[in-house]
Short mmCIF file of the C-alpha atoms (twelve columns), coordinates in Angstrom:
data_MODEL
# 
_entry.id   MODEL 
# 
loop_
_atom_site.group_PDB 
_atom_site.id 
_atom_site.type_symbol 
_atom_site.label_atom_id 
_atom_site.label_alt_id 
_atom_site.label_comp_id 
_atom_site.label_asym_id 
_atom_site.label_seq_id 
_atom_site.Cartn_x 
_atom_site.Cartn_y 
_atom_site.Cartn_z 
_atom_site.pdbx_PDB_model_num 
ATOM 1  C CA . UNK A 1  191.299 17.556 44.300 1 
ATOM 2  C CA . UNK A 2  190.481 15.836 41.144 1 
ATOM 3  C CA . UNK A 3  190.037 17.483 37.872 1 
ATOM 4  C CA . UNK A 4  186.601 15.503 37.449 1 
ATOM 5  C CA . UNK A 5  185.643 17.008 41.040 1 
ATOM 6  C CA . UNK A 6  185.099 19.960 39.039 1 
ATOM 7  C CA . UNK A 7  181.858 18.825 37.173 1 
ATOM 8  C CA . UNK A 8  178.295 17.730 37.882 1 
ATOM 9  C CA . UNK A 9  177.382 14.237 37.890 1 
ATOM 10 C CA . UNK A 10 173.937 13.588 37.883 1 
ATOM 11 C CA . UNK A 11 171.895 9.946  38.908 1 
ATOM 12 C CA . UNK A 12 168.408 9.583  38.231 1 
ATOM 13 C CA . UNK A 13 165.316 7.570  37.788 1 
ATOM 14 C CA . UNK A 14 164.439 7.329  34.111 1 
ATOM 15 C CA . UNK A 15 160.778 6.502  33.610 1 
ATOM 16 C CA . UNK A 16 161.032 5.858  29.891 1 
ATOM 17 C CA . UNK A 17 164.104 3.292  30.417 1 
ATOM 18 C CA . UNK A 18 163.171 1.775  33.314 1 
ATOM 19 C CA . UNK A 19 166.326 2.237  34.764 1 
ATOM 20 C CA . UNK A 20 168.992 4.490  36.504 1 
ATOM 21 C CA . UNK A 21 170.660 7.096  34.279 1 
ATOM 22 C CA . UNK A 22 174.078 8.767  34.651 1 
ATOM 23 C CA . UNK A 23 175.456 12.161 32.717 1 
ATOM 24 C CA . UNK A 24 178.074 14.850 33.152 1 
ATOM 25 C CA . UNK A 25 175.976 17.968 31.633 1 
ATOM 26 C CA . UNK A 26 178.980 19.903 29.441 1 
ATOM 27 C CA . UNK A 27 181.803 17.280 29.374 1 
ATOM 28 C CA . UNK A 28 179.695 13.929 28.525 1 
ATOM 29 C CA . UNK A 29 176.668 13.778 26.138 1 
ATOM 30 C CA . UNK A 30 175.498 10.113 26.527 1 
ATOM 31 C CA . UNK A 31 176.641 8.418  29.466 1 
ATOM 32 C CA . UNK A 32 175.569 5.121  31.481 1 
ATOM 33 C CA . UNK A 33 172.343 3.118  32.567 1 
ATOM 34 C CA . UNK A 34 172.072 0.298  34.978 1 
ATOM 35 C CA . UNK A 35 169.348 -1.092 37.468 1 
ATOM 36 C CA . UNK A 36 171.350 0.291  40.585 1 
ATOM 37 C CA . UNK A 37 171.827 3.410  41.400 1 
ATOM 38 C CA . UNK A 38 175.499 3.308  42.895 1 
ATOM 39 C CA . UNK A 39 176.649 1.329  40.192 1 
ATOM 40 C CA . UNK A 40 175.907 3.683  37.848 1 
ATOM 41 C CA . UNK A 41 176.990 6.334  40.040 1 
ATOM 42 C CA . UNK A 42 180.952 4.623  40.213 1 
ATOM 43 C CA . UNK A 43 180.825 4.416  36.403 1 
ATOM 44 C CA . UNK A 44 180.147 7.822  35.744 1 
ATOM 45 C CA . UNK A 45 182.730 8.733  37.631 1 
ATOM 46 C CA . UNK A 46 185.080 6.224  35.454 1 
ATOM 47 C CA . UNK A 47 183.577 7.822  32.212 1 
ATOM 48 C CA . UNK A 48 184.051 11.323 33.571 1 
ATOM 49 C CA . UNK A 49 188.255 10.537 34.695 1 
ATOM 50 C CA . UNK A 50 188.190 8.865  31.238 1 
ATOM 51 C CA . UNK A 51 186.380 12.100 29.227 1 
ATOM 52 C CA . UNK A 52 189.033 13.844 30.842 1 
ATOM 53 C CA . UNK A 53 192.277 11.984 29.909 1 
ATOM 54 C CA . UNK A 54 190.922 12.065 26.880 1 
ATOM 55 C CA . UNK A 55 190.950 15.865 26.045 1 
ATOM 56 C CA . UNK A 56 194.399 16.406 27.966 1 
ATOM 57 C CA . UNK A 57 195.903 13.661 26.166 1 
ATOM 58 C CA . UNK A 58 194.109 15.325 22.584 1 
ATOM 59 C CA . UNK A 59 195.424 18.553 24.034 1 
ATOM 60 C CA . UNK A 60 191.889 20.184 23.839 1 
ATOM 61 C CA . UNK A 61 191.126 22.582 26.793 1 
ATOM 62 C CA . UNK A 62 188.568 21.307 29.473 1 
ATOM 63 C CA . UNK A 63 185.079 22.623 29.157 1 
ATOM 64 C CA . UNK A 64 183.816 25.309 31.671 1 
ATOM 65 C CA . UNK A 65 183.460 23.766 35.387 1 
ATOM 66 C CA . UNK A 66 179.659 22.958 36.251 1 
ATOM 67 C CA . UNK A 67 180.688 21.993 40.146 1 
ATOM 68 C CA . UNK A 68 180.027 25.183 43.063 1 
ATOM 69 C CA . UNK A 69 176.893 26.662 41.186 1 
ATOM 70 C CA . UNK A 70 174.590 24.706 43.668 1 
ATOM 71 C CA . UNK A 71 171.926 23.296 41.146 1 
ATOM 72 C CA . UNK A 72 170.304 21.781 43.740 1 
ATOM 73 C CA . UNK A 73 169.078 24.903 45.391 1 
ATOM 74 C CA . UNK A 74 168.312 26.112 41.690 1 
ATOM 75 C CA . UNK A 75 166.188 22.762 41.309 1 
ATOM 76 C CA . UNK A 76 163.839 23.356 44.188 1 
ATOM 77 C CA . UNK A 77 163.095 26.644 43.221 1 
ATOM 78 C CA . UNK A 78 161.694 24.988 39.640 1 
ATOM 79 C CA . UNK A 79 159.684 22.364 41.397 1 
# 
């Protein structure tokens, strides 16, 4: 498994931007925009392996995992 299987990565619809938005809650604040979806999906993922070199090679420790607490469920009990 991949150390970046370990976090959230989250693709949506932004209203405001008129386009598709892509963050890693707790390891990325920013992240990427683009007008299709699974574009911005595979450069998440790039930015999230690259977020991750990046403290290992600073020698930070990782932040907390966000992957197995099932936001989805969590989501649909908000809507």
């Amino acid at each position: 498994m991949k150390e970046s299987a370990r976090y959230v990565k989250i693709v949506e619809w932004s209203e405001e931007d008129q386009c598709f938005v892509g963050s890693c809650p707790g390891l990325l604040y920013g992240g990427c925009h683009g007008d299709r979806e699974l574009e911005v999906f595979e450069q998440l993922c790039v930015a999230v392996d690259e977020a991750i070199e990046l403290y290992q090679r600073d020698g930070k420790p990782l932040p907390p995992s966000t992957s197995g607490r099932d936001y989805a469920t969590k989501m649909l009990s908000v809507a």
